[in-house]
C-alpha atoms as an extended CHARMM CRD file, in Angstrom:
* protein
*
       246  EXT
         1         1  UNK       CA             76.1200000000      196.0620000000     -115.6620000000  PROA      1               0.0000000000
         2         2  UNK       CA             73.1770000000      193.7120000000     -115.8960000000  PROA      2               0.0000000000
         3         3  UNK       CA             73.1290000000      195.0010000000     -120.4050000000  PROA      3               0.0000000000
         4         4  UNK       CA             76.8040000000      194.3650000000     -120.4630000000  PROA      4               0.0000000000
         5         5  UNK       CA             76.3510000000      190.4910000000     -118.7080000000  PROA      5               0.0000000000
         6         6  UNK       CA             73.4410000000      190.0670000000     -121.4470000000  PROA      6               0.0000000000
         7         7  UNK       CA             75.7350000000      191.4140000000     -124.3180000000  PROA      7               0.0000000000
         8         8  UNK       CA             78.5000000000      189.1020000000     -123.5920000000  PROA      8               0.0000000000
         9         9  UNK       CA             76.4460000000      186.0250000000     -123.4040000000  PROA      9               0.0000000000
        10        10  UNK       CA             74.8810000000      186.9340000000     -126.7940000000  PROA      10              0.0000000000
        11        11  UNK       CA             78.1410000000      187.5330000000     -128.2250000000  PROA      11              0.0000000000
        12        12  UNK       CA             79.2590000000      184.0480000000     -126.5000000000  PROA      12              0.0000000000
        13        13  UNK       CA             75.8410000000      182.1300000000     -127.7130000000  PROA      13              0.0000000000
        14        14  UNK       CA             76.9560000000      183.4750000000     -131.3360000000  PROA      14              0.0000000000
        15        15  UNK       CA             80.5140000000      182.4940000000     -131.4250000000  PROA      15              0.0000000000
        16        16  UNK       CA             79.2830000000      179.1120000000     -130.2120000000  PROA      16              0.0000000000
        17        17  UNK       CA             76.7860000000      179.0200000000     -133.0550000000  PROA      17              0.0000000000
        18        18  UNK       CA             79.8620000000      179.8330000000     -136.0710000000  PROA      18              0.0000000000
        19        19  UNK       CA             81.6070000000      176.4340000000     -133.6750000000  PROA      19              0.0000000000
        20        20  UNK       CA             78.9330000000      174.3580000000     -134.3050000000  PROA      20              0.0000000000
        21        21  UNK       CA             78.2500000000      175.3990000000     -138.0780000000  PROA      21              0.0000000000
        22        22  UNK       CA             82.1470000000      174.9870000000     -138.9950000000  PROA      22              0.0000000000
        23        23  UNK       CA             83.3840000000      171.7450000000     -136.9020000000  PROA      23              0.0000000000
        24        24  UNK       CA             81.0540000000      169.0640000000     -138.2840000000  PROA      24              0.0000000000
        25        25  UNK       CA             82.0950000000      170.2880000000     -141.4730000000  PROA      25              0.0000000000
        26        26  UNK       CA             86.1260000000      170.1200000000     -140.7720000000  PROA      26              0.0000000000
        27        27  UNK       CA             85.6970000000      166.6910000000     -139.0540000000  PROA      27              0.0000000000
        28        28  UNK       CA             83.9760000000      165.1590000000     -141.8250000000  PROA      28              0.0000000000
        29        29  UNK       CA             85.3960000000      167.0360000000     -144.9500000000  PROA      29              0.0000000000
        30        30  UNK       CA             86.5830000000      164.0180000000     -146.6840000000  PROA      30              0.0000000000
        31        31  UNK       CA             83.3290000000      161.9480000000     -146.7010000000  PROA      31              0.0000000000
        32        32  UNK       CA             81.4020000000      165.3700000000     -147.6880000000  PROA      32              0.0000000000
        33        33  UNK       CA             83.4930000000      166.5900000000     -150.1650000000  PROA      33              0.0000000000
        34        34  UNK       CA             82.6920000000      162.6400000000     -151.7400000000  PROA      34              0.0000000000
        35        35  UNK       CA             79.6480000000      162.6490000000     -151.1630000000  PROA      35              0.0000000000
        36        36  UNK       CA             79.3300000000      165.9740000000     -152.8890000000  PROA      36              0.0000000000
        37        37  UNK       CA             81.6200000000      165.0900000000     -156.0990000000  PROA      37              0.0000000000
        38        38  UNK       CA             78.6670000000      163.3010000000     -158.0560000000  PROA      38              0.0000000000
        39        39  UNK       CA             74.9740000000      164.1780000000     -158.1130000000  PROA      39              0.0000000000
        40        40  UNK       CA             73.8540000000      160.6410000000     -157.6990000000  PROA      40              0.0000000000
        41        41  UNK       CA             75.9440000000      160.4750000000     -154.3370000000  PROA      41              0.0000000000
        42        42  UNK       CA             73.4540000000      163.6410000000     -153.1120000000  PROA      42              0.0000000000
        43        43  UNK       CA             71.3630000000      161.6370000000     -150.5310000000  PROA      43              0.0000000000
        44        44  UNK       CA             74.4390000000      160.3520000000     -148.8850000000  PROA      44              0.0000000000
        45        45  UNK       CA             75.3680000000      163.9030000000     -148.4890000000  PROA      45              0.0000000000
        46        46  UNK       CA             71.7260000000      165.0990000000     -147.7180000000  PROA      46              0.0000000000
        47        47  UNK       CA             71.2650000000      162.4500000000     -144.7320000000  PROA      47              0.0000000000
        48        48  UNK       CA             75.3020000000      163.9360000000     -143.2350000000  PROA      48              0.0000000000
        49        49  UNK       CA             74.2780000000      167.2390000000     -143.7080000000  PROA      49              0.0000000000
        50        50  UNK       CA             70.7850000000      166.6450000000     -141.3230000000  PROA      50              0.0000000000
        51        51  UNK       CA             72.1260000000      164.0400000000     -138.7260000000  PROA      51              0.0000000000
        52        52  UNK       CA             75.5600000000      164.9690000000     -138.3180000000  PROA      52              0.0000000000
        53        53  UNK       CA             75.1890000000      168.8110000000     -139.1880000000  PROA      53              0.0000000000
        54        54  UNK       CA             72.0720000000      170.4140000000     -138.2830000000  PROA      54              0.0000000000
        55        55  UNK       CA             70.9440000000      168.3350000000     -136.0890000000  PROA      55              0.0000000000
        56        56  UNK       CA             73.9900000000      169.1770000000     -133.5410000000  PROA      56              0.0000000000
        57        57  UNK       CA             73.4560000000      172.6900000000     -134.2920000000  PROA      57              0.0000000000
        58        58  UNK       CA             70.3610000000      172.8800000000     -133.3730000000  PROA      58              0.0000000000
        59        59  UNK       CA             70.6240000000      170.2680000000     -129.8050000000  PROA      59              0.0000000000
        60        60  UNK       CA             73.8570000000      172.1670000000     -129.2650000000  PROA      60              0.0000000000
        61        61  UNK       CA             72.1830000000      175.3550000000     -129.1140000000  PROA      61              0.0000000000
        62        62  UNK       CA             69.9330000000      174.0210000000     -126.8350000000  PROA      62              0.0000000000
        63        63  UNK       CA             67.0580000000      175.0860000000     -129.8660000000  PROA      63              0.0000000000
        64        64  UNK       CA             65.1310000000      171.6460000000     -129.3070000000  PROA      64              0.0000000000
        65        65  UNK       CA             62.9280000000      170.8620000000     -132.3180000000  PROA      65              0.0000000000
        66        66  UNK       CA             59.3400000000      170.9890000000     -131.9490000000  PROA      66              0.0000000000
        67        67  UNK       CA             57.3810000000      169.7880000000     -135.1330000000  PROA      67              0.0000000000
        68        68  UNK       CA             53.5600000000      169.3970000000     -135.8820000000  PROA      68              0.0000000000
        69        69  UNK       CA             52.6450000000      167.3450000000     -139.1000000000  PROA      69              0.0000000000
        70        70  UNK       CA             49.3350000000      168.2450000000     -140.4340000000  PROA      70              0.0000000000
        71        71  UNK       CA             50.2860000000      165.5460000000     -143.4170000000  PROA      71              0.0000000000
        72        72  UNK       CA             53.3800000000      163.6380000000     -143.8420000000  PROA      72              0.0000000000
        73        73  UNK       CA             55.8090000000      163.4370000000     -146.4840000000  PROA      73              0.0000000000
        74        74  UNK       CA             55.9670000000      160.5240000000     -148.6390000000  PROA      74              0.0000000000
        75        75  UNK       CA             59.1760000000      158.6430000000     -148.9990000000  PROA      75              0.0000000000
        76        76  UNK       CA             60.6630000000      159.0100000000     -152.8000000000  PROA      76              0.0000000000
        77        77  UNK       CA             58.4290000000      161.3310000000     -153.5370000000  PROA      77              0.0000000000
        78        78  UNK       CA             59.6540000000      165.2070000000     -154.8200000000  PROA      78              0.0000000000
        79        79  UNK       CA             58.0240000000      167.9380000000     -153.3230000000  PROA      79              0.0000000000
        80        80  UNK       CA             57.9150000000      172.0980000000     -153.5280000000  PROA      80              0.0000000000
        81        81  UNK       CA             59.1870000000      172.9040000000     -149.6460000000  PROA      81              0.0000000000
        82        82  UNK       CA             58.4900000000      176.0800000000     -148.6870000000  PROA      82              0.0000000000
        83        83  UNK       CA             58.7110000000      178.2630000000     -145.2780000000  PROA      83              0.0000000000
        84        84  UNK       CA             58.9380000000      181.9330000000     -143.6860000000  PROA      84              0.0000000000
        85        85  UNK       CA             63.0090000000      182.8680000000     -143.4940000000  PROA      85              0.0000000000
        86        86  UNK       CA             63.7200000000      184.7170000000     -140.8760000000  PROA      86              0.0000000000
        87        87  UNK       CA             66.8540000000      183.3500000000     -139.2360000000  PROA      87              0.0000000000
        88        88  UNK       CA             69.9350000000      181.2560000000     -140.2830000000  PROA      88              0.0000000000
        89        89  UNK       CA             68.2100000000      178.7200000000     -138.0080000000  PROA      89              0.0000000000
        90        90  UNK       CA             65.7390000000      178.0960000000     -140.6020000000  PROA      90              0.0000000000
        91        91  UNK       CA             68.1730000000      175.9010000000     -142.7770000000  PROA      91              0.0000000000
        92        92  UNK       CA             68.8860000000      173.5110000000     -140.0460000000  PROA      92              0.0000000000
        93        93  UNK       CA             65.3920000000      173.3980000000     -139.2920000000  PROA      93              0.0000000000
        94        94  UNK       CA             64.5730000000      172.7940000000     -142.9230000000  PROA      94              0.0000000000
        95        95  UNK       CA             66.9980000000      169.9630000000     -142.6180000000  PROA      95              0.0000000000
        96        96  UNK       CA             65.4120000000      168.1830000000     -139.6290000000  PROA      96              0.0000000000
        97        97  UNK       CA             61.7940000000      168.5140000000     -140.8070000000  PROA      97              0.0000000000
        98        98  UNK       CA             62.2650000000      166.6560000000     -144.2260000000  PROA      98              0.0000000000
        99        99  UNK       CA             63.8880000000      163.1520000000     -143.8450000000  PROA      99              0.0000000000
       100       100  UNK       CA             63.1970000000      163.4760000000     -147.7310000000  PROA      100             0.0000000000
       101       101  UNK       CA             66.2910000000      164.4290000000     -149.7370000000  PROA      101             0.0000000000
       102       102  UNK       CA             66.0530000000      167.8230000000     -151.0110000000  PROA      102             0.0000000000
       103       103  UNK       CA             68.3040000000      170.5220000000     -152.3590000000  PROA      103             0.0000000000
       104       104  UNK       CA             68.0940000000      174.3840000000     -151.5970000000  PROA      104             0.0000000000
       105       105  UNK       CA             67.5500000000      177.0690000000     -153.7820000000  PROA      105             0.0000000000
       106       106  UNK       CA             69.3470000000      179.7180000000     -152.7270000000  PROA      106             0.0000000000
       107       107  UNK       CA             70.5280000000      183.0820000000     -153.9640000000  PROA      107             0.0000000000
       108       108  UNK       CA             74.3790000000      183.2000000000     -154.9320000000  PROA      108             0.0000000000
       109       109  UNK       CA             75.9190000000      185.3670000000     -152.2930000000  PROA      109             0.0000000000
       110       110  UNK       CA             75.6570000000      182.5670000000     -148.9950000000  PROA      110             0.0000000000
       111       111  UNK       CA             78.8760000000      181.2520000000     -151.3770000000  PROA      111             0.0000000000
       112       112  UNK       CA             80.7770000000      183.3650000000     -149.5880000000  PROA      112             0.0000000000
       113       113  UNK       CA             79.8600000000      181.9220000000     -146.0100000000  PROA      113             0.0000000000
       114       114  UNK       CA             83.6490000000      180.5540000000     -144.6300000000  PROA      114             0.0000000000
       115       115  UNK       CA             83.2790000000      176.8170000000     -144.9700000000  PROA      115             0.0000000000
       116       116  UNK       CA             79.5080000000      176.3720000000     -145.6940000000  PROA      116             0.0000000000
       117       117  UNK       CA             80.5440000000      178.3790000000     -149.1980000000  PROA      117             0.0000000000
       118       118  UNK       CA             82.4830000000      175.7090000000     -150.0060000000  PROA      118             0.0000000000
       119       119  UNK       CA             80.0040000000      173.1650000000     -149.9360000000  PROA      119             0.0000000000
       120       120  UNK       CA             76.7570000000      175.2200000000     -150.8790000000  PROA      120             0.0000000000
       121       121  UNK       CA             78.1070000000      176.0560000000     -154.1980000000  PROA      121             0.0000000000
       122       122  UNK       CA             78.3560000000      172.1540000000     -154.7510000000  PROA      122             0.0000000000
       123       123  UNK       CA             75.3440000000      171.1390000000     -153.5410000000  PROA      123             0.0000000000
       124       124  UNK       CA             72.4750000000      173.9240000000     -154.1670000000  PROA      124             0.0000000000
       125       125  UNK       CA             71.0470000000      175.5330000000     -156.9760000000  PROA      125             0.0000000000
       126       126  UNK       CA             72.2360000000      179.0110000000     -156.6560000000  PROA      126             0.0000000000
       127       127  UNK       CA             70.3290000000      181.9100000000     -158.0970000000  PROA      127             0.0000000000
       128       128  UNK       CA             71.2330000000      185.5110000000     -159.2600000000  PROA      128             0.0000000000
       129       129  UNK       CA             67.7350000000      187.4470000000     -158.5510000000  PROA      129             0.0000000000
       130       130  UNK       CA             69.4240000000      189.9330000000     -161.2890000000  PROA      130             0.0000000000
       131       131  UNK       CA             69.8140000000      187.8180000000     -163.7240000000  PROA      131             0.0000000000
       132       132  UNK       CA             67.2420000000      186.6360000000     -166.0190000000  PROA      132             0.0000000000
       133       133  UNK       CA             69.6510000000      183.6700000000     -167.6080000000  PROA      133             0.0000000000
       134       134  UNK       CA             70.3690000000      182.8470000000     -164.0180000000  PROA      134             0.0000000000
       135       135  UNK       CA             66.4970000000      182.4600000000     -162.9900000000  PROA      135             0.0000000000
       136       136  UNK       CA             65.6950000000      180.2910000000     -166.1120000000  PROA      136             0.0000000000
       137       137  UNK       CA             68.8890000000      178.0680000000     -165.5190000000  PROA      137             0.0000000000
       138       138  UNK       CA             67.2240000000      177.3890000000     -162.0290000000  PROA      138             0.0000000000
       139       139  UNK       CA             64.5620000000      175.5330000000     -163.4580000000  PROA      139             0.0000000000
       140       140  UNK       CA             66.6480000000      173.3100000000     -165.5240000000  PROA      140             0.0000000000
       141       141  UNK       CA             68.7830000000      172.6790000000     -162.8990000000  PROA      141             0.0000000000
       142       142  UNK       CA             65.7870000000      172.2130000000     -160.6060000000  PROA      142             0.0000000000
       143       143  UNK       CA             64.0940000000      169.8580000000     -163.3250000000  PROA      143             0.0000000000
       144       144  UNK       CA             67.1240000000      167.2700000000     -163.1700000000  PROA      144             0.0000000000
       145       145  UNK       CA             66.8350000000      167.2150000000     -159.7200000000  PROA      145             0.0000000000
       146       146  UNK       CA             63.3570000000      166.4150000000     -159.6210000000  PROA      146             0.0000000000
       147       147  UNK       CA             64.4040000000      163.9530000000     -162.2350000000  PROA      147             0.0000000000
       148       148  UNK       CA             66.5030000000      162.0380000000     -159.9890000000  PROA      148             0.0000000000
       149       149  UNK       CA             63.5880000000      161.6460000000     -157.1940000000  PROA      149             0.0000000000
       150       150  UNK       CA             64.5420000000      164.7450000000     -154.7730000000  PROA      150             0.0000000000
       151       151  UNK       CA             62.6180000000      167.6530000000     -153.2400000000  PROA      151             0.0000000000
       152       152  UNK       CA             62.8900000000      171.5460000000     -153.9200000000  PROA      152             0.0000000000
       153       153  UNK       CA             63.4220000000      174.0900000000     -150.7480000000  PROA      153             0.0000000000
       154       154  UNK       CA             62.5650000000      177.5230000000     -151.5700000000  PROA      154             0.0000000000
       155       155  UNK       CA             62.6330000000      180.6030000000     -149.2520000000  PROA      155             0.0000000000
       156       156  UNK       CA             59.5690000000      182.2770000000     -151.3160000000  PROA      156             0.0000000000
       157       157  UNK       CA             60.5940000000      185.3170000000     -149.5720000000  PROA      157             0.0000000000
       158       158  UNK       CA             63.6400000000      185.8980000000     -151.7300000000  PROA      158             0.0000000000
       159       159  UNK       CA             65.5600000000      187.1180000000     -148.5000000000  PROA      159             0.0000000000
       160       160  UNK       CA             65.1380000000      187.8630000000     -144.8690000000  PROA      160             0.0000000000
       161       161  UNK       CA             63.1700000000      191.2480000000     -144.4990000000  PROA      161             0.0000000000
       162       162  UNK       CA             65.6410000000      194.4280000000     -143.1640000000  PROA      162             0.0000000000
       163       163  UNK       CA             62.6290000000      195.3660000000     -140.8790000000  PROA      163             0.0000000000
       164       164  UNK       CA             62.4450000000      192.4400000000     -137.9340000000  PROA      164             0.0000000000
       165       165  UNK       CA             58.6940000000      193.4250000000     -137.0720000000  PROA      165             0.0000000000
       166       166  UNK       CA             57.2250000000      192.0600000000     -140.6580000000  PROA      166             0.0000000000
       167       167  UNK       CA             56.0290000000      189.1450000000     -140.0400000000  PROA      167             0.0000000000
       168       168  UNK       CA             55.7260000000      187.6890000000     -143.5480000000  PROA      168             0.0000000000
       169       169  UNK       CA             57.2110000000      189.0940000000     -146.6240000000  PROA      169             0.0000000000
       170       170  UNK       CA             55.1720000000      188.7580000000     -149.9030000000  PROA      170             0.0000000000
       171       171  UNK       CA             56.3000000000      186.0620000000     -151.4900000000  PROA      171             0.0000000000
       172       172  UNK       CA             57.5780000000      185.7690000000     -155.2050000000  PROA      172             0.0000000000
       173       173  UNK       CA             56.4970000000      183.3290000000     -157.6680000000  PROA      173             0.0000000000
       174       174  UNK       CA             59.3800000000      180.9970000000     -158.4700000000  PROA      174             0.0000000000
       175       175  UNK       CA             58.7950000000      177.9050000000     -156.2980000000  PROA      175             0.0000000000
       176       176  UNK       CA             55.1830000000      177.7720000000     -157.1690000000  PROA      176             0.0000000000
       177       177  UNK       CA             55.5010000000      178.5460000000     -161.1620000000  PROA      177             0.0000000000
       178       178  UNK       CA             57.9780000000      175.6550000000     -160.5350000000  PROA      178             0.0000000000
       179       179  UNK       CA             56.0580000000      173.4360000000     -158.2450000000  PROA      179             0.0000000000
       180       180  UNK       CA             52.9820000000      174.2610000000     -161.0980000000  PROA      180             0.0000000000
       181       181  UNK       CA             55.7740000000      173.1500000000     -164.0440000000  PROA      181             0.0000000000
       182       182  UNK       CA             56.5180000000      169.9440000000     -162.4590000000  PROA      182             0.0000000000
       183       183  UNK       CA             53.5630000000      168.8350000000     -161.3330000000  PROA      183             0.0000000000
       184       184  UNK       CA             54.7680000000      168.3470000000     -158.0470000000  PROA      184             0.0000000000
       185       185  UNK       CA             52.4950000000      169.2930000000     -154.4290000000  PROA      185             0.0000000000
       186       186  UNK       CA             53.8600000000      172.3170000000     -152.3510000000  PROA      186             0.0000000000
       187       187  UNK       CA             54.1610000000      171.8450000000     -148.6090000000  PROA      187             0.0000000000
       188       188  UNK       CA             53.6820000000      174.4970000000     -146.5210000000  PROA      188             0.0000000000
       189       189  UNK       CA             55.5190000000      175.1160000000     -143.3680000000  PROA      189             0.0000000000
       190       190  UNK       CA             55.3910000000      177.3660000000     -140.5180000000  PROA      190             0.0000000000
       191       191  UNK       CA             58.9060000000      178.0790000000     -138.2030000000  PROA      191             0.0000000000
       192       192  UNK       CA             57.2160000000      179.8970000000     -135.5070000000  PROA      192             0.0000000000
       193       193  UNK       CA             59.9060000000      181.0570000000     -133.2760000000  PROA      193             0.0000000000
       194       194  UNK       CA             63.2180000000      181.4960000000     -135.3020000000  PROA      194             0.0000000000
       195       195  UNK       CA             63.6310000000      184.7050000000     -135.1740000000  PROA      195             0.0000000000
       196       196  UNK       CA             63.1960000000      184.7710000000     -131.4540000000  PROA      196             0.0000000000
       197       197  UNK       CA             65.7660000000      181.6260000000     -131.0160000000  PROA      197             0.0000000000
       198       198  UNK       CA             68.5190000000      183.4340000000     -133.3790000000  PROA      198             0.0000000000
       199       199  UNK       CA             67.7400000000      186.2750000000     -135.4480000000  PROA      199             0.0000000000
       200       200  UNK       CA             69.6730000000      188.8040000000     -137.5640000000  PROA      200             0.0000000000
       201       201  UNK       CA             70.2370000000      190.8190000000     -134.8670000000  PROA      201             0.0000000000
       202       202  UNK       CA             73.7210000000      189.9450000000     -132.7720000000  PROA      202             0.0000000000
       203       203  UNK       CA             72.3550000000      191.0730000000     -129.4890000000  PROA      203             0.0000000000
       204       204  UNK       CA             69.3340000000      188.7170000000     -129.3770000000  PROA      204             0.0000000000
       205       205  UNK       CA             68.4770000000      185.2240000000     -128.8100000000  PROA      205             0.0000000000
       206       206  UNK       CA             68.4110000000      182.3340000000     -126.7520000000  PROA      206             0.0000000000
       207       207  UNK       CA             68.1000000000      178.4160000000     -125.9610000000  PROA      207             0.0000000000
       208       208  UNK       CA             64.6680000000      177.0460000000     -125.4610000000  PROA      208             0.0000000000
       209       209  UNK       CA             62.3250000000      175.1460000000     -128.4190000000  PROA      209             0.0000000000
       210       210  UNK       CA             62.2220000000      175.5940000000     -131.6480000000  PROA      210             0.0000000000
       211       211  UNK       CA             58.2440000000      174.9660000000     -133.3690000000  PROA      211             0.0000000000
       212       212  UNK       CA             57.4730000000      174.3590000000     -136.8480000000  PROA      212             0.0000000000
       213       213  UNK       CA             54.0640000000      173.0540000000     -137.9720000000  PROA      213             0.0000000000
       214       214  UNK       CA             53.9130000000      171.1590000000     -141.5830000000  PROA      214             0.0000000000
       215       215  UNK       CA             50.7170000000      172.5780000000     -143.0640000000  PROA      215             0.0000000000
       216       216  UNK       CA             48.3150000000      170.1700000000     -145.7020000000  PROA      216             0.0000000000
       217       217  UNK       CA             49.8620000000      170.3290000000     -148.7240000000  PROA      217             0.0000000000
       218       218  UNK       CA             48.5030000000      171.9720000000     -151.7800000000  PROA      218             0.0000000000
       219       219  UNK       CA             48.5060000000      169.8350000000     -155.3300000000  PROA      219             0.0000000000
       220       220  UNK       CA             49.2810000000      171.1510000000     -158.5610000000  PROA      220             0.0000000000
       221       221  UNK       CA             48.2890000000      168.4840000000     -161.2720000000  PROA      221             0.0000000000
       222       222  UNK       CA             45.3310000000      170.4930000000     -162.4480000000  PROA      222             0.0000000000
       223       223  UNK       CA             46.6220000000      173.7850000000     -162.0480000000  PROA      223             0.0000000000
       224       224  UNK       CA             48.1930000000      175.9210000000     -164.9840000000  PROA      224             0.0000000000
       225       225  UNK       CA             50.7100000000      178.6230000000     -164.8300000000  PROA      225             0.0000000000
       226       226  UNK       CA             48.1040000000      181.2060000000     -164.8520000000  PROA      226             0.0000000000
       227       227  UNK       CA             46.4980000000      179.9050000000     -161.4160000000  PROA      227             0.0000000000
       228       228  UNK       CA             50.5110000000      180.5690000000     -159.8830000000  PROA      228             0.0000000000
       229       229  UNK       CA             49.4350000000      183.9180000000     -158.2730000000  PROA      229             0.0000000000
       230       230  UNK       CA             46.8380000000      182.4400000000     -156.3200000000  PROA      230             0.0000000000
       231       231  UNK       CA             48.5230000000      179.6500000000     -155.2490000000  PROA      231             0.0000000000
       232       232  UNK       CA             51.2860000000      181.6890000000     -154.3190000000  PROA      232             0.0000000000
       233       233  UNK       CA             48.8610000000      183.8970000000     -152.0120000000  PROA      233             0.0000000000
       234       234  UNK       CA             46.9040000000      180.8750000000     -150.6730000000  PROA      234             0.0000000000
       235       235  UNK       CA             50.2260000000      179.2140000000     -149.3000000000  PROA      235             0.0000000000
       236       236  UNK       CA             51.4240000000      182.7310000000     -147.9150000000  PROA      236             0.0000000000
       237       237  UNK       CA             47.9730000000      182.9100000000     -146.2970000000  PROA      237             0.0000000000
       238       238  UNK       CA             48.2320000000      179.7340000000     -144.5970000000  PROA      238             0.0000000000
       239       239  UNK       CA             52.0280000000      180.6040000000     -143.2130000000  PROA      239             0.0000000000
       240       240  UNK       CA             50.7430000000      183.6760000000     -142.2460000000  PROA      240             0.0000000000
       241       241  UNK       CA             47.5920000000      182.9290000000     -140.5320000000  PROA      241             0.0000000000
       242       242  UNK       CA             49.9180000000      179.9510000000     -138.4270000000  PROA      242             0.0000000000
       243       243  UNK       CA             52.1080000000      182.8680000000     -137.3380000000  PROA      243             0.0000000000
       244       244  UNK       CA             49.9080000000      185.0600000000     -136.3350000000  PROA      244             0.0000000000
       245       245  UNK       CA             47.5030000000      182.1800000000     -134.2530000000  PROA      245             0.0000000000
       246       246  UNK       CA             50.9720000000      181.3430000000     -132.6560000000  PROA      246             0.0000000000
């Protein structure tokens, strides 16, 4: 009885979740779907899409953001984002974190997410991990971006991992041959509990708060495309070693 009462109310705490995600967006469709019409309207949509979007997701899921700066962002400056990915969570968190405008990279197939689709397609650089023309229109995409004085959030992952008990995925080396392209510091950052909060498993989760811890960030002016492999391992190092002392 007691597996049946904990079943429902994870079923119930998801439905509630798929609420939150799709309201926002129906209530303010007009102003988004502006907002999203012309590149140089993207911070308008950026600062919707954390204050009245993810931020209600995550206070209405009673996931109350916990975050520790080691350094802070500059404002106007572009910057590599990168984090662990293992929960849908992690995109709102993303979002509260960086008051910085900054668009995802994101592989093509959350386009067919009811409602978020919609918008994602507009507003994020999707990717086709098959595809080698896809991958190398990524960067130019990602270079006008920068361009116009926003961030790049990458999920160095490539994916959430099948197997829930790895704790960090090797990474790939996208975001930091990019970050090493354009000059521009990678930030490290840790979300500890996600995966506890809301993971890919339907029967799991809960309400209670949600950590992340901004690591020192790593420059790349001096660095070459050659040194990408150990930058890539020294960031996954530092995510890893957070997890694991948490």
């Amino acid at each position: 009885m007691l597996k049946i009462l904990k079943q429902i109310g994870w079923t119930l705490y998801r439905i509630w979740f798929y609420i939150l995600v799709a309201v926002p967006i129906f209530i303010f469709f007009p102003f988004l779907l502006l907002f999203a019409s012309r590149e140089a309207w993207y911070p308008q949509f950026f600062w919707m899409a954390r204050n009245l979007w993810a931020k209600p997701i995550l206070y209405g899921m009673a996931c109350f953001p916990k975050t520790i700066y080691k350094q802070k962002l500059i404002r106007k400056k572009s910057y590599m984002l990168v984090a662990n990915h293992t929960s849908m969570m992690d995109i709102m968190l993303m979002l509260y974190v960086s008051k910085n405008p900054f668009v995802f990279v994101g592989k093509k197939e959350l386009v067919n997410i009811p409602v978020f689709g919609f918008f994602y397609k507009r507003v994020c650089i999707m990717v086709d991990r098959e595809s080698t023309q896809s991958r190398t229109g990524v960067y130019r995409r990602a270079q006008k971006r920068l361009k116009q004085g926003l961030s790049i959030c990458i999920f160095p992952e490539g994916g959430v991992p099948d197997n829930e008990s790895i704790v960090l995925d090797q990474f790939k080396d996208g975001a930091f041959k990019m970050a090493i392209a354009h000059k521009i510091p990678v930030v490290p950052m840790t979300f500890h509990n996600n995966k506890e909060r809301f993971s890919f498993t339907f029967f799991s989760g809960g309400p209670g708060v949600i950590r992340a811890t901004v690591h020192e960030f790593f420059e790349t002016g001096i660095l070459e495309q050659e040194d990408k492999g150990t930058l890539r391992e020294e960031v996954r190092n530092v995510i890893f070693n957070s997890l694991h002392r948490h």
